[in-house]
Each structure stands twice: as C-alpha cells, then as structure tokens.
GULUMMI-191261 format. One record per residue: residue number from 1; residue in one letter; chain; x, y, z of N, C-alpha, C, O, CB in turn. Coordinates in Angstrom, 3 decimals. Glycine has a CB too. Layout:
N
PT   seq   type   mol         nx         ny         nz        cax        cay        caz         cx         cy         cz         ox         oy         oz        cbx        cby        cbz
PT   NUM      A     A          X          Y          Z          X          Y          Z          X          Y          Z          X          Y          Z          X          Y          Z
...
//
This chain:
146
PT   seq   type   mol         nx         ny         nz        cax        cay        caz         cx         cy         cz         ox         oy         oz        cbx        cby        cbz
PT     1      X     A    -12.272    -13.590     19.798    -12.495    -14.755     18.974    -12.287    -16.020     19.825    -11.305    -16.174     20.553    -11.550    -14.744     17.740
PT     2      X     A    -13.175    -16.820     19.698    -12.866    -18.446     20.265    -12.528    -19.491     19.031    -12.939    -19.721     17.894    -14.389    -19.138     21.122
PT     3      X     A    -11.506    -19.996     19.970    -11.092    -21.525     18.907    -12.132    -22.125     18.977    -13.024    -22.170     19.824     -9.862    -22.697     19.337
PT     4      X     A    -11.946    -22.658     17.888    -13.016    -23.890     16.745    -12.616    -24.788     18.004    -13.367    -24.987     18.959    -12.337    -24.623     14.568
PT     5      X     A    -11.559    -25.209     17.892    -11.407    -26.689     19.273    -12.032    -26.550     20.525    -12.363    -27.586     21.102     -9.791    -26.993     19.906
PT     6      X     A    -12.340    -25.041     21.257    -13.349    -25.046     22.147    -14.983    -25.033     21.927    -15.780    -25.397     22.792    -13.032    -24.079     22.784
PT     7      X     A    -15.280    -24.633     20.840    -16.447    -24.417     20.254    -16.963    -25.826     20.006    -18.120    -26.127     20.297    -16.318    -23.540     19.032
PT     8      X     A    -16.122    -26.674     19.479    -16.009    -28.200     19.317    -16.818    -29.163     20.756    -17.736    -29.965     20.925    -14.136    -28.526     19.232
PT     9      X     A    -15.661    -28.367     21.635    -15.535    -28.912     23.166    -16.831    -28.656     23.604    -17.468    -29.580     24.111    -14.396    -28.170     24.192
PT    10      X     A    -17.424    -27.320     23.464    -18.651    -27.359     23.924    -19.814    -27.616     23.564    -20.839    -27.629     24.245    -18.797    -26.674     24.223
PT    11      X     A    -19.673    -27.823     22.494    -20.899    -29.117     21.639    -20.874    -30.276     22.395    -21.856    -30.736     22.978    -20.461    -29.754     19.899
PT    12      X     A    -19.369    -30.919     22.389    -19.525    -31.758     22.388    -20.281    -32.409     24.163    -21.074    -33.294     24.485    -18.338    -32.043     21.739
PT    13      X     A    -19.649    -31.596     24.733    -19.923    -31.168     26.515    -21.688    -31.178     27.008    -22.222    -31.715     27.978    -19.257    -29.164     26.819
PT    14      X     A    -22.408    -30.161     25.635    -23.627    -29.944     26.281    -24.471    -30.754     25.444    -25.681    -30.531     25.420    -24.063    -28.471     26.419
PT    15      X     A    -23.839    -31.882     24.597    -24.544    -32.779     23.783    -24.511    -33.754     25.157    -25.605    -33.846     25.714    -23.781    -33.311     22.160
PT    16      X     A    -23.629    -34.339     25.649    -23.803    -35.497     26.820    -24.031    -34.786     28.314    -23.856    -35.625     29.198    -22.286    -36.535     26.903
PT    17      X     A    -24.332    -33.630     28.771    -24.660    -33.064     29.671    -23.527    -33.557     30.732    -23.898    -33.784     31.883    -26.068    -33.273     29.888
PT    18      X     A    -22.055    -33.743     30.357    -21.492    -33.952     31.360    -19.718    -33.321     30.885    -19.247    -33.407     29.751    -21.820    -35.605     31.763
PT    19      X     A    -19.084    -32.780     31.973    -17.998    -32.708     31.652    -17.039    -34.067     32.896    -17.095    -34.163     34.122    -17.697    -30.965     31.698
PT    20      X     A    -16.187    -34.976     31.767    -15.340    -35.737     32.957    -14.378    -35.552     33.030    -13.979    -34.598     32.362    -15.217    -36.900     33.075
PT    21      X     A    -13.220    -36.418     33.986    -12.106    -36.083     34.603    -11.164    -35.941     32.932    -10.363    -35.011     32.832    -11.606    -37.393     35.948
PT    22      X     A    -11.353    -36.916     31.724    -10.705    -36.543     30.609    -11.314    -35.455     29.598    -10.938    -35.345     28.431    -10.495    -37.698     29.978
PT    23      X     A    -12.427    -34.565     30.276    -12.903    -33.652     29.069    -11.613    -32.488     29.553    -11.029    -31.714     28.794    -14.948    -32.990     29.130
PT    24      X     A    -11.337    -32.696     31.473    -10.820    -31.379     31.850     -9.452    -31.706     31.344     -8.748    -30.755     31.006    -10.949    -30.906     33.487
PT    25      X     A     -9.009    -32.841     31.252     -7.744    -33.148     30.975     -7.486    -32.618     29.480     -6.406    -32.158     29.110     -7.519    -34.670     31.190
PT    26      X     A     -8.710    -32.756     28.613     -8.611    -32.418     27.295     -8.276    -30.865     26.817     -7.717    -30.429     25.811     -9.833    -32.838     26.781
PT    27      X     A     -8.879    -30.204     28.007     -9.243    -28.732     27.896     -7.562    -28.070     28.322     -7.000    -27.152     27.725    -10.766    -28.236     29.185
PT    28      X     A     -7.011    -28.862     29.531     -5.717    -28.624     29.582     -4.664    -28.769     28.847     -3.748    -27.976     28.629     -5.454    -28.995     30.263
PT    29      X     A     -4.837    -29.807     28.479     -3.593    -30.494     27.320     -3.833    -30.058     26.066     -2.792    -29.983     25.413     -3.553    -32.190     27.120
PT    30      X     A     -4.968    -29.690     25.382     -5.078    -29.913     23.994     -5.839    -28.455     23.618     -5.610    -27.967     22.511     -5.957    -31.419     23.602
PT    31      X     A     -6.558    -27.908     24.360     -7.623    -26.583     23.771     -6.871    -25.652     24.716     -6.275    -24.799     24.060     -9.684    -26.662     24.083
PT    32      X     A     -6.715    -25.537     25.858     -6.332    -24.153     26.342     -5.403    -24.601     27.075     -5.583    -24.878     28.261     -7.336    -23.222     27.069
PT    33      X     A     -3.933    -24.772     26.275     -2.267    -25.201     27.200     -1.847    -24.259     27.784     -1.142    -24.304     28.793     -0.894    -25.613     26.391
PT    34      X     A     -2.508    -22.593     26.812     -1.565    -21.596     27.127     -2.460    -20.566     28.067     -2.149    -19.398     28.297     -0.902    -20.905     25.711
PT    35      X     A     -3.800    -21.342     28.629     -5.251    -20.544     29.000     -5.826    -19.940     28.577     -5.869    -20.304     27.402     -5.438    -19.936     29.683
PT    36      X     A     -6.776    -18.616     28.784     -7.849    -18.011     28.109     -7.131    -17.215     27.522     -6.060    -16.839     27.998     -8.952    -17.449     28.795
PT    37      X     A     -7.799    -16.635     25.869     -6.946    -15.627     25.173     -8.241    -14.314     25.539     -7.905    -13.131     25.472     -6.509    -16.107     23.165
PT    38      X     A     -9.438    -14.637     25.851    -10.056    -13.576     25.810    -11.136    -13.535     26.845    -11.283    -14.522     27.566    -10.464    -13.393     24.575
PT    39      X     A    -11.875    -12.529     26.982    -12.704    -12.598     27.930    -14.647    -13.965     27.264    -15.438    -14.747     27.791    -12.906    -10.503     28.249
PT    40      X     A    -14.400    -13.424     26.053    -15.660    -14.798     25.359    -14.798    -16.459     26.286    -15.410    -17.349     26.877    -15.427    -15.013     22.553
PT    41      X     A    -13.465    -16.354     26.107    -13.638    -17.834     26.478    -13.990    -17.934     28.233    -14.446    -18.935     28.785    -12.054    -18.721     26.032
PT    42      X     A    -13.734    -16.960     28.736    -14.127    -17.139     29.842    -15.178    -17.367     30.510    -15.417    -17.953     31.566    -13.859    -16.594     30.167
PT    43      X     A    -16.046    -16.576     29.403    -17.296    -16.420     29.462    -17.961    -18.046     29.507    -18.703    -18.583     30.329    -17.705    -15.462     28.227
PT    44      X     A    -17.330    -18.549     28.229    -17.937    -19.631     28.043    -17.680    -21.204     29.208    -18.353    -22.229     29.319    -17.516    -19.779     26.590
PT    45      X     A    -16.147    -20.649     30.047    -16.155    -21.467     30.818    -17.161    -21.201     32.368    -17.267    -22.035     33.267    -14.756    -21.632     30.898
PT    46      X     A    -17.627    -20.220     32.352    -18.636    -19.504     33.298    -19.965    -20.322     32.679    -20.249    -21.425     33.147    -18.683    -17.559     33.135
PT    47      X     A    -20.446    -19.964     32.031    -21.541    -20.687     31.046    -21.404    -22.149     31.198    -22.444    -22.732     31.503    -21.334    -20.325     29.414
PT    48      X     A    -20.443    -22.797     31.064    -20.739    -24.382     31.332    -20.848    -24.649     32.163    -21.578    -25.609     32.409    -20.123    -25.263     31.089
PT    49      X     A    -20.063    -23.843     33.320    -20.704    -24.506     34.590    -21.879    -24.584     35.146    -22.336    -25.350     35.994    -20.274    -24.179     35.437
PT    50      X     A    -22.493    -23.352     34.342    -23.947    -23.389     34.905    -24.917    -24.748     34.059    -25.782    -25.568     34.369    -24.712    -21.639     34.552
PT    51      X     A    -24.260    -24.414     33.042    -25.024    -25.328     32.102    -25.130    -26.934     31.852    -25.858    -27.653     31.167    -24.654    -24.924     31.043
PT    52      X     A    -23.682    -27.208     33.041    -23.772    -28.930     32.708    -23.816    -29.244     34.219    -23.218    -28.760     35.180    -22.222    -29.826     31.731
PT    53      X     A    -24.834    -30.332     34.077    -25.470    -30.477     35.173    -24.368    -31.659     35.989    -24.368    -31.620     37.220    -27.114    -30.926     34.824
PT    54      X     A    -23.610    -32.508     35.409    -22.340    -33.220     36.019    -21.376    -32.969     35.755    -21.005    -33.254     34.616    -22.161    -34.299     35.923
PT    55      X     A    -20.259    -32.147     36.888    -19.209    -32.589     36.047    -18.550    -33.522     37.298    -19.038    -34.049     38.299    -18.190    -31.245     35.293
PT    56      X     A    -17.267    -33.456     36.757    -16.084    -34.470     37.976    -15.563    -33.206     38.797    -15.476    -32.005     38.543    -14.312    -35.533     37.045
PT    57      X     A    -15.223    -34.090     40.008    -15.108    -32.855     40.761    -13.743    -32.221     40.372    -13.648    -31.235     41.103    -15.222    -33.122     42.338
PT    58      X     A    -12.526    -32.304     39.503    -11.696    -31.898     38.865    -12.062    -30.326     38.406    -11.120    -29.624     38.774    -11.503    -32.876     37.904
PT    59      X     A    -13.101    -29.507     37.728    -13.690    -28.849     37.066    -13.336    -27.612     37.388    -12.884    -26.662     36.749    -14.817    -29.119     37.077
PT    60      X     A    -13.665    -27.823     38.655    -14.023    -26.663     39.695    -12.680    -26.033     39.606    -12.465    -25.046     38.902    -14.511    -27.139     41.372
PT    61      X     A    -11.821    -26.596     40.300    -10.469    -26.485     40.572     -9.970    -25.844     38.865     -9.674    -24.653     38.771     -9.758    -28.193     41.177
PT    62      X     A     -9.935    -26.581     37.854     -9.573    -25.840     36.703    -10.525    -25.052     36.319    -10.147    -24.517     35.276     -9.214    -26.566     35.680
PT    63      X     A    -11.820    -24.609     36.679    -12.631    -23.715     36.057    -12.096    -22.233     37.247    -12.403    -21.097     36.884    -14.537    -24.378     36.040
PT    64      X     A    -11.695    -22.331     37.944    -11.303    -21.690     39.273    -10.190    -20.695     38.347    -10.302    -19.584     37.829    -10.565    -22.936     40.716
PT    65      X     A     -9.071    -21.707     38.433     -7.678    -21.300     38.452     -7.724    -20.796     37.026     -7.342    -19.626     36.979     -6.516    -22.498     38.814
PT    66      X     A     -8.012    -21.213     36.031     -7.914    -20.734     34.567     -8.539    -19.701     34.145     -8.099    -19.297     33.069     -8.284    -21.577     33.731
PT    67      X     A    -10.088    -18.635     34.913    -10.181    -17.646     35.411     -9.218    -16.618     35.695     -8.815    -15.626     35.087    -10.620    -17.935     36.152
PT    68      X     A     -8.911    -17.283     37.067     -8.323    -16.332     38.043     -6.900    -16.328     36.880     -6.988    -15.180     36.445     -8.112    -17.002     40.012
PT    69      X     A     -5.883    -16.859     36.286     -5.201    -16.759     35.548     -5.097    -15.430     34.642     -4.272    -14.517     34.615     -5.389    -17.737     35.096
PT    70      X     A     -6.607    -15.771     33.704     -6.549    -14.557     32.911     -7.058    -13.577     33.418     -6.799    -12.676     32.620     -7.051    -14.615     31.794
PT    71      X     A     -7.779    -13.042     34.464     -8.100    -11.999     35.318     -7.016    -11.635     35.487     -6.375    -11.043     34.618     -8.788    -12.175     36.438
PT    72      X     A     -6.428    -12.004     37.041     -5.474    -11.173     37.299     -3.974    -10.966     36.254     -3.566     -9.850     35.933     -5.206    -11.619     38.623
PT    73      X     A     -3.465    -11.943     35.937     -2.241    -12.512     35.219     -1.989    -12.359     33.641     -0.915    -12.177     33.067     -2.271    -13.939     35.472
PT    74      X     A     -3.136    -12.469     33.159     -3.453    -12.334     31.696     -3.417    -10.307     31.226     -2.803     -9.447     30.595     -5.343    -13.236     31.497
PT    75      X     A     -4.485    -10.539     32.046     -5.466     -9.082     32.124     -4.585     -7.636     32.475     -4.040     -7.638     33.578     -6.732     -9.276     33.553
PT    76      X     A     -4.386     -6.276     31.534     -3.927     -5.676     32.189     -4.635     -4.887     32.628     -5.806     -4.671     32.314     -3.135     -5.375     31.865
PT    77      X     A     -3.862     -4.265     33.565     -3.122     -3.883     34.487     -2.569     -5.332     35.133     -3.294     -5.551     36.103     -3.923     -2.901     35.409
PT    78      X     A     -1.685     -6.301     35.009     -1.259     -7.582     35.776     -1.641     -7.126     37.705     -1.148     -6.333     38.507      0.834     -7.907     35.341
PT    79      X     A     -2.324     -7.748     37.731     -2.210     -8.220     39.290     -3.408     -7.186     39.904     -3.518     -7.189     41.130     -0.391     -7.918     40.103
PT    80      X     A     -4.266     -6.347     39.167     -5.115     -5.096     39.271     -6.636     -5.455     38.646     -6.636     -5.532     37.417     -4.340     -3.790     38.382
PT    81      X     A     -7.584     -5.624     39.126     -8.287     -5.964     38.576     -9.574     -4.306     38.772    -10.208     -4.052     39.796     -8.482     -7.545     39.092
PT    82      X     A     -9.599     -3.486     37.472    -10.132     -2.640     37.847    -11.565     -2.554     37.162    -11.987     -3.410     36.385     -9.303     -1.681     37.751
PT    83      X     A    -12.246     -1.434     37.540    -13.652     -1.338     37.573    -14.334     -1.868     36.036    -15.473     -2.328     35.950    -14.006      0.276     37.951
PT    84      X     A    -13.814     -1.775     35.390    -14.342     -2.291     33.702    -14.345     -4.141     33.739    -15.087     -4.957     33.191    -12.810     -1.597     32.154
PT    85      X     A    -13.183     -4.295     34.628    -12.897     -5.581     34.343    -13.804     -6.203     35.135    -14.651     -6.908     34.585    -11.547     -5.994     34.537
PT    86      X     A    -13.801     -6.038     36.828    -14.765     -6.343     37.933    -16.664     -6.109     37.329    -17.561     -6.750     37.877    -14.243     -5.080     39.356
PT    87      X     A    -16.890     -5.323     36.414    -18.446     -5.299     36.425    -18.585     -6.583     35.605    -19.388     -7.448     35.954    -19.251     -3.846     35.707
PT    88      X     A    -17.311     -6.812     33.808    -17.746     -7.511     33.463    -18.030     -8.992     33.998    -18.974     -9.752     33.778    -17.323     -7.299     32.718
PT    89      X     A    -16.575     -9.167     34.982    -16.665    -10.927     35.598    -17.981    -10.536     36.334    -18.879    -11.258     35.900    -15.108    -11.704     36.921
PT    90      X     A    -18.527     -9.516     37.450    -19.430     -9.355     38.791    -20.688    -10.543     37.724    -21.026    -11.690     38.018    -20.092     -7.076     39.386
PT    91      X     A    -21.199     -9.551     36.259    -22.132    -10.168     35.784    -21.806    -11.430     34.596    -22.737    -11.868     33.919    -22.917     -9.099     35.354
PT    92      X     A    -20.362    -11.962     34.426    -20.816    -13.351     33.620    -20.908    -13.746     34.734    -22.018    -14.260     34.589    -19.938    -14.264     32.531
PT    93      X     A    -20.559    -14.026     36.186    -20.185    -14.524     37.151    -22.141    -15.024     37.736    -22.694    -16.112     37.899    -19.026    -13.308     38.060
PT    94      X     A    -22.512    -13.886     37.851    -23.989    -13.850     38.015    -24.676    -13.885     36.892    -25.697    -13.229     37.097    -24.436    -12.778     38.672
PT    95      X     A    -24.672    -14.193     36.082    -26.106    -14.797     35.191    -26.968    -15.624     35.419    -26.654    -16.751     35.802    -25.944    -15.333     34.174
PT    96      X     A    -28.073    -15.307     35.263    -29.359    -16.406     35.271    -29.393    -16.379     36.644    -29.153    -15.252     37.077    -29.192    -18.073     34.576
PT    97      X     A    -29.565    -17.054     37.330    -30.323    -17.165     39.047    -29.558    -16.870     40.004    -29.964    -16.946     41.163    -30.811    -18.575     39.585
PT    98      X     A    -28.213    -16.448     39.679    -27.149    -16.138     40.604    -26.121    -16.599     40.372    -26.087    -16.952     39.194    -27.306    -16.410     41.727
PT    99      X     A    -24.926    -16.859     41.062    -23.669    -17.250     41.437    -23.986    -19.015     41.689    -24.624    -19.615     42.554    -23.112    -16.265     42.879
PT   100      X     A    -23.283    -19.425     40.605    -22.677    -21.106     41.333    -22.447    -21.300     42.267    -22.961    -20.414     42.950    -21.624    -21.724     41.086
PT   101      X     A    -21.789    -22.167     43.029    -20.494    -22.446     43.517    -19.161    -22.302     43.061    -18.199    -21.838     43.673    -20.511    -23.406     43.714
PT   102      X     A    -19.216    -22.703     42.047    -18.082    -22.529     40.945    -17.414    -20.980     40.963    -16.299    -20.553     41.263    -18.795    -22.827     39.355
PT   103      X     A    -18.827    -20.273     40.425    -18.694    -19.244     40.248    -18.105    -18.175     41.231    -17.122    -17.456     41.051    -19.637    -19.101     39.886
PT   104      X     A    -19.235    -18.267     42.695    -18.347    -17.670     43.667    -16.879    -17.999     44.045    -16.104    -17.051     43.918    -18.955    -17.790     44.696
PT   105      X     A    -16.444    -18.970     44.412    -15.482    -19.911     44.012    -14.046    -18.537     43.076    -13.200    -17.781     43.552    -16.546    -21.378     42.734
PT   106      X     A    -14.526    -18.898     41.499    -14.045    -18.121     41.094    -13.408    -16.410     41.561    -12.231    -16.058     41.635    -14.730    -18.323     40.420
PT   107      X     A    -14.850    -15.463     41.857    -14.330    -14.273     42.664    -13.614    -14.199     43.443    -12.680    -13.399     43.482    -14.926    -13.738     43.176
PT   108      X     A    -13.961    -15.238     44.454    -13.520    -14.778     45.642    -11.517    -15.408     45.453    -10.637    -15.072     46.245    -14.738    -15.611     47.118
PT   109      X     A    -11.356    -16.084     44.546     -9.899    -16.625     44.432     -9.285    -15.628     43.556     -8.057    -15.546     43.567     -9.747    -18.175     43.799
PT   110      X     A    -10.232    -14.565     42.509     -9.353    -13.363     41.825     -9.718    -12.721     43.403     -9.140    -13.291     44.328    -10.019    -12.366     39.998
PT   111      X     A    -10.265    -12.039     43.617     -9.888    -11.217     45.113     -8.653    -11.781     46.225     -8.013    -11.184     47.090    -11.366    -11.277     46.077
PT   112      X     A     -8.651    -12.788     45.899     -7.497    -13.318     47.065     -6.458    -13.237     46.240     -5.399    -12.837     46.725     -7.604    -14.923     47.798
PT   113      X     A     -6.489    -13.457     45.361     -5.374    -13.423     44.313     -4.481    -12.230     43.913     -3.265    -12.090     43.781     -5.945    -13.761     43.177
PT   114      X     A     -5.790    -11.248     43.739     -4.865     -9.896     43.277     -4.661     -9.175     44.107     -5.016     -9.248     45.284     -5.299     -9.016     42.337
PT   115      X     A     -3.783     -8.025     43.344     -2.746     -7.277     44.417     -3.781     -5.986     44.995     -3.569     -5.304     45.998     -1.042     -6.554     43.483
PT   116      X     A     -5.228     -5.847     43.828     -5.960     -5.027     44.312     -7.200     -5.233     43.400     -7.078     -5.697     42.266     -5.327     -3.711     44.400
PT   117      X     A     -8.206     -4.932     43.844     -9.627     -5.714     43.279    -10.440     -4.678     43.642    -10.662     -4.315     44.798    -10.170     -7.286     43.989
PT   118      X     A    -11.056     -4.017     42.228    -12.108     -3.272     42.278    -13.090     -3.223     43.181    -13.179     -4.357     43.650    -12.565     -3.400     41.422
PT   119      X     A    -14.089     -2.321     43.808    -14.938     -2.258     44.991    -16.021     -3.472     44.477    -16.385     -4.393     45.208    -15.652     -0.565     45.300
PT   120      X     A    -16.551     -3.236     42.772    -17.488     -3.580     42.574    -17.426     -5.361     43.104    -18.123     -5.892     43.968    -17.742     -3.095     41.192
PT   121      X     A    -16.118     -6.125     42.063    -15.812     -7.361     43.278    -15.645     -7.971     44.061    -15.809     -9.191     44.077    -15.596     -7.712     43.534
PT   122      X     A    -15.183     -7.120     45.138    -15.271     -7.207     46.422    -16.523     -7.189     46.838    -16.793     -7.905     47.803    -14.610     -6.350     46.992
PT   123      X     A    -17.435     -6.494     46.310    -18.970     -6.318     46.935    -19.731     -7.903     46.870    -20.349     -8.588     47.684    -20.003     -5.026     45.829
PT   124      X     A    -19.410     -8.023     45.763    -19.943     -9.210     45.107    -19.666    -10.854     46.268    -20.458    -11.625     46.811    -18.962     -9.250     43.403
PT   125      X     A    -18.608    -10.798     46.231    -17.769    -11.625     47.218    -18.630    -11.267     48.618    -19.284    -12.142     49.184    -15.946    -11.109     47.261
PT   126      X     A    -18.573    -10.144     49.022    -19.215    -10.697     50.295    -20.466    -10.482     50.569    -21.036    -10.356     51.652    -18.656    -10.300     51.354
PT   127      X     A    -20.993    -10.438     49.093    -22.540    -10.934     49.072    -23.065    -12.092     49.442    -23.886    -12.608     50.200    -23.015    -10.929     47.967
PT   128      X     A    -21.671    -12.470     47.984    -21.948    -14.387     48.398    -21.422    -14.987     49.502    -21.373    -16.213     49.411    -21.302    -15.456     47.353
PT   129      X     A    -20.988    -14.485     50.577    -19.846    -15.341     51.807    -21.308    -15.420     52.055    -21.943    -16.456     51.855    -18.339    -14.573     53.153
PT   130      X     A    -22.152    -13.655     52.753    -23.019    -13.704     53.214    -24.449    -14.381     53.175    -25.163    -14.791     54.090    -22.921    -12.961     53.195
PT   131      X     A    -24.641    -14.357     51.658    -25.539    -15.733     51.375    -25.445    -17.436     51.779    -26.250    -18.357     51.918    -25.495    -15.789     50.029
PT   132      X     A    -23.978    -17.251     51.872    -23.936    -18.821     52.564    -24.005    -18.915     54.095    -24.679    -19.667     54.798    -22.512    -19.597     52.193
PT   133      X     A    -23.275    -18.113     54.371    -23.630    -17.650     56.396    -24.944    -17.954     56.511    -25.421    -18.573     57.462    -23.512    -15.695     57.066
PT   134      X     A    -25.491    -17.584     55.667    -28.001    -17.662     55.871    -28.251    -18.632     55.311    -29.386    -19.038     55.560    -29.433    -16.333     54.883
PT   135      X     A    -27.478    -19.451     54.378    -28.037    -20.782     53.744    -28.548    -21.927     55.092    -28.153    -21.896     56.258    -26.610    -21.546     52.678
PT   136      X     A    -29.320    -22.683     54.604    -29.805    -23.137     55.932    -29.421    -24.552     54.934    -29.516    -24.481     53.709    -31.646    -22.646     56.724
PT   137      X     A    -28.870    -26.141     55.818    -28.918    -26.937     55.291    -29.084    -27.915     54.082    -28.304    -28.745     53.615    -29.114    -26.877     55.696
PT   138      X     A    -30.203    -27.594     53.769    -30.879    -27.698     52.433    -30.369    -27.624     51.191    -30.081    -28.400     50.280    -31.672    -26.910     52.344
PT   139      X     A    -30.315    -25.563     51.587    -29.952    -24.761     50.582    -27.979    -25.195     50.153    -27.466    -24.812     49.102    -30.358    -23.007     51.256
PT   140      X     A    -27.242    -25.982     51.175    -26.416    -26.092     50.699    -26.051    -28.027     49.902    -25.194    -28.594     49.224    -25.660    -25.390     51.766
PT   141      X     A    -27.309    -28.323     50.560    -27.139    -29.411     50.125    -27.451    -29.654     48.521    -26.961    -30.523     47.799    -27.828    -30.135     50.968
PT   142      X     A    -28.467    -28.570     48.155    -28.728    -28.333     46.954    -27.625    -27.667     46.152    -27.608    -27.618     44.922    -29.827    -27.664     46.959
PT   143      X     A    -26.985    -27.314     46.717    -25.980    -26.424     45.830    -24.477    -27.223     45.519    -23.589    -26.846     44.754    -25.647    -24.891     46.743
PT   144      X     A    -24.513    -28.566     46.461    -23.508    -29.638     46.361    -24.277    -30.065     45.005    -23.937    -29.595     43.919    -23.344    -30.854     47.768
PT   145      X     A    -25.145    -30.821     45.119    -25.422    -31.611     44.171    -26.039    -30.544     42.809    -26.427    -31.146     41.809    -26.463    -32.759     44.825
PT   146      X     A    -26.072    -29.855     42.805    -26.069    -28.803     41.532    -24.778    -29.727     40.369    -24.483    -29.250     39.273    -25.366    -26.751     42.229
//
C-alpha cells in the first residue's frame, strides 16, 4: 500500500515536471521520515526519476540512499539481498530504455552496501559500469542533462 501523502506528492511532482531542493526536503521531513514501507514506494521513487525531467541535484543522493535503505536494511534477510529481491530492483531499476543515472547509481550503492548481493545484481551493475566505459562523450553528456 502507498500513502495518500505520496500519491499526493506525485501528482503534484508530475503536474510541474519538476522535483526541487523543498519537494526532497518535503519527502524527508513530512512523507517518508521513517523511509520506504514497501517495495510500490520504491517503485514509485524509481519511476520519478525517470519521469521528471528536472530535478535539483539533491534527488539523486536521496533517491540513492532511501533505496539502498529499504533494500538492504529494511528488506529481509537485513544486509542480503537475494535472488527474488535482485530480479525485482534488476527490472524497476531498468524500465523503459534502460537504467538512469539515478538508477544505476542506485544498484551499484545496494551492491556496495550489502553484506552479499545476488548474482542477478551484480550482473546488472557491471553491465552498466561497462556501458559507461563505451559511452563516448555525447552519450554522457546526454545523460547529465537527462
């Protein structure tokens, strides 16, 4: 189940196509003090990133850590992130055209994070290192301004 106050949040988010330095402040202080209760909200913080085309660079950093939170920390097995759990993040993580920044971002900080990380995440992770090793200029300049 998701709170009404995030459901709120993300109206209100993909009505102005932007999240700012006080939407993240809002999301900390007021909708998720205690972080994700489930894997939907995670989902949905995966989903905005793809979906709002500005945010502040604040985002990242809490779209990162509030993840990796309920993955490893939340999630049991604590500190284990195993094969049920790794397919579901591998694909909210990858929806639609691939991996963010954000998104990779995300994996690769539950892999650094936990005490042990399913094959399937790990794979994933150094898909994406490897996609950026071949990115040629451009391709990362496009992926800044994403």
């Amino acid at each position: 189940m998701v709170k009404s106050s995030l459901e709120h949040f993300v109206k209100t988010v993909l009505a102005k196509r932007e999240i700012t330095v006080e939407d993240v402040r809002r999301l900390q202080r007021d909708i998720l003090p205690d972080g994700l209760e489930s894997r939907d909200e995670a989902d949905i913080l995966i989903a905005l990133d793809r979906a709002i085309p500005y945010k502040h660079c604040s985002w990242s950093a809490f779209a990162s850590q509030t993840v990796v939170d309920y993955v490893v920390w939340t999630s049991r097995p604590t500190g284990y992130v195993d094969h049920e759990t790794a397919t579901w993040l591998v694909a909210s993580l990858s929806a639609g055209t691939g991996p963010s920044p954000v998104a990779e971002a995300i994996a690769f900080d539950v892999v650094r994070e936990a005490e042990r990380a399913d094959t399937t995440l790990i794979a994933f992770v150094m898909r994406s290192a490897r996609g950026r090793m071949n990115a040629t200029p451009g391709d990362i300049l496009d992926a800044i301004a994403a």
